[in-house]
C-alpha positions in Angstrom: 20.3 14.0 18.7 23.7 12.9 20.8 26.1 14.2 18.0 24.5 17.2 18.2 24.2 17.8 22.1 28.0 16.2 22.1 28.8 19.1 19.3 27.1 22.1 21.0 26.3 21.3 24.8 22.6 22.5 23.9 20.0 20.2 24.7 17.2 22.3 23.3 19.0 22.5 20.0 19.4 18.6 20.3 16.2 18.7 21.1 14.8 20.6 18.4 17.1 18.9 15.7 15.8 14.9 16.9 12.2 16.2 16.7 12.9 17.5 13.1 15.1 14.5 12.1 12.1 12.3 13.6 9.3 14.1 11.6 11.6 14.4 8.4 12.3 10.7 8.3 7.8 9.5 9.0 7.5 12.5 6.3 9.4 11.1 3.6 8.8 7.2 4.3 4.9 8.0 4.3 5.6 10.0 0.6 8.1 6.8 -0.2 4.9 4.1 0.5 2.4 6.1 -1.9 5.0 6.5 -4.6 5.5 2.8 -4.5 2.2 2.1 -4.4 1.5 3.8 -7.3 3.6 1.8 -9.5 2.1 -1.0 -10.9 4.9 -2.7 -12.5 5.3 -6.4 -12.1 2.4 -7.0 -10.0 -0.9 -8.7 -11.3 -4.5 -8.0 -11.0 -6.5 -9.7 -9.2 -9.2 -11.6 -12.0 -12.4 -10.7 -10.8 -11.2 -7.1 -9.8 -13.6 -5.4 -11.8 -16.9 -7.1 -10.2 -18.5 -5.1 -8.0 -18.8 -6.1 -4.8 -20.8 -3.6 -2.8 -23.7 -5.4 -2.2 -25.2 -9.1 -1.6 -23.9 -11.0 -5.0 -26.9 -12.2 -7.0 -27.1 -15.5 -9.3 -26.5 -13.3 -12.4 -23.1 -12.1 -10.6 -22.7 -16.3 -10.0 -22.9 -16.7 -13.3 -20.2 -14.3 -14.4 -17.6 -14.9 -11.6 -18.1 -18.8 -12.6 -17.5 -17.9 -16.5 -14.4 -15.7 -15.9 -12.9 -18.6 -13.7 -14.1 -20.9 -16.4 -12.1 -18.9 -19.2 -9.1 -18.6 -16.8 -9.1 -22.2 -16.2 -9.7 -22.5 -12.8 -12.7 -24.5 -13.7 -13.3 -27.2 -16.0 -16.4 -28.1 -17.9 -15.9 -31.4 -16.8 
């Protein structure tokens, strides 16, 4: 916004071109968050991702998180 209103002597036109630079830049690093986001490369899923969690957990849900962490070894049958 300077360079330009030190180029021209306009301040709407500096103005006008920091607004658009502003815009541009929240624009592009919004767009450069969900394209990272979307790439699932090197990072790991969570083990018990895929249980649903929506509503109160009953004992049959228990018993399923306890076997997965049991196969994972996070439990022992000790």
């Amino acid at each position: 916004m300077l360079v330009v209103l030190a180029f021209t002597r306009q301040i709407v036109l500096s103005i006008g071109v920091g607004a658009t630079e502003a815009t541009t830049k929240l624009v592009l690093y919004y767009l450069h968050e969900r394209m990272w986001n979307s790439i699932r490369i090197g990072t790991r899923v969570h083990p018990l991702s895929d249980l649903p969690v929506a509503r109160q957990l009953e004992q049959k849900d228990m018993a399923v998180i306890e076997n997965k962490l049991r196969d994972l070894g996070y439990i022992s049958d000790c």
